[in-house]
C-alpha positions in Angstrom: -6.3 -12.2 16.1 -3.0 -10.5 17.4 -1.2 -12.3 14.6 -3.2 -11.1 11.7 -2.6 -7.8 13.2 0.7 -8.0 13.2 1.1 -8.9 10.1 -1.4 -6.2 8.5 1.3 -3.7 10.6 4.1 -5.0 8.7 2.3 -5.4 5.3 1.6 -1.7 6.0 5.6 -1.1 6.9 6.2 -2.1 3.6 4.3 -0.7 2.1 5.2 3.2 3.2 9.1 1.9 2.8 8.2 1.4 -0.6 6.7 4.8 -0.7 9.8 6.2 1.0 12.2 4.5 -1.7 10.8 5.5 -4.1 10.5 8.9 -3.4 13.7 9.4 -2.1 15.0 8.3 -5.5 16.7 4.7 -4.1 17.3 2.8 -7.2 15.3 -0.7 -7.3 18.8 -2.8 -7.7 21.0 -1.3 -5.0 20.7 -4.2 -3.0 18.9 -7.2 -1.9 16.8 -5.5 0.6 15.7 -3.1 -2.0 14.7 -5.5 -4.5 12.6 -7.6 -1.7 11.0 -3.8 -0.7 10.5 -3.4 -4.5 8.6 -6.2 -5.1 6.4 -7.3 -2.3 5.4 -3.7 -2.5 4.2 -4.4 -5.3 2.8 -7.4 -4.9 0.8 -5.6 -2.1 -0.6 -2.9 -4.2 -1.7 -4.9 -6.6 -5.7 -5.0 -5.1 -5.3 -1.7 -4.7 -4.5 -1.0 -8.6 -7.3 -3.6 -9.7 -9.7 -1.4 -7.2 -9.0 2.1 -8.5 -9.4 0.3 -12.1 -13.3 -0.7 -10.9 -14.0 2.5 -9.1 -16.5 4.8 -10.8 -14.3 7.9 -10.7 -15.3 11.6 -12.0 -13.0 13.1 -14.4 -11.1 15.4 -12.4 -10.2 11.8 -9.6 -9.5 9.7 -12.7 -7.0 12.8 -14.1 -5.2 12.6 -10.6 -5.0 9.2 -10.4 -3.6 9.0 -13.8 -1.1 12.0 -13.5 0.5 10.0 -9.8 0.0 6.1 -10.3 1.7 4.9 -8.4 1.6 7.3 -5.4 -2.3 7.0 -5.1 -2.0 3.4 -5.8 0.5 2.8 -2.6 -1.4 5.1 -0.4 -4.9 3.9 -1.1 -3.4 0.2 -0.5 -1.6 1.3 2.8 -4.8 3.2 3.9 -7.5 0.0 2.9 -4.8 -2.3 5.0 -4.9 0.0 8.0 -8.8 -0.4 7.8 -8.8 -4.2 8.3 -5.7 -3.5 10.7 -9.0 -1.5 13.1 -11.7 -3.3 11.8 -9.8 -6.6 14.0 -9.1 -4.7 16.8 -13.0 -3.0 17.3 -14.5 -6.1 19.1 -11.3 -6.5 21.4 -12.1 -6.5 25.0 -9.3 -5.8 27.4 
């Protein structure tokens, strides 16, 4: 259990250094490390793209999702992975 926890803390790492890239305007190809944050980012947001796509949203959600893509879409994947991250860690005894 510690492992998958671990893991969901790093996917979730990523994830906001993806977030943090891109809004501090760091260019995609400036290095290796980049490119690597670049793309498993988003390769990790991709359930949460498909998931905002199947949501039932009103007009007013659906005009913000659509006016900050990808900003929603990061943030609603780094908030659904912190949720399993807890969800494994209620049972825990210590």
């Amino acid at each position: 259990m510690a492992l998958i926890r671990t893991i969901l803390a790093l996917i979730i790492l990523v994830i906001l250094f993806h977030v943090g890239a891109t809004f501090a305007g760091v260019a995609e190809s400036t290095n290796n490390l980049t490119k690597a944050i670049y793309s498993l980012g988003q390769l990790l947001e991709s359930p949460a793209s498909a998931l905002l796509n199947i949501l039932p949203l009103s007009a007013g959600q659906r005009s913000f999702v659509n006016q900050n893509p990808f900003y929603v879409t990061a943030l609603t994947a780094a908030v659904g992975y912190f949720i399993l991250y807890l969800l494994l860690g209620v049972g825990r005894r210590k």
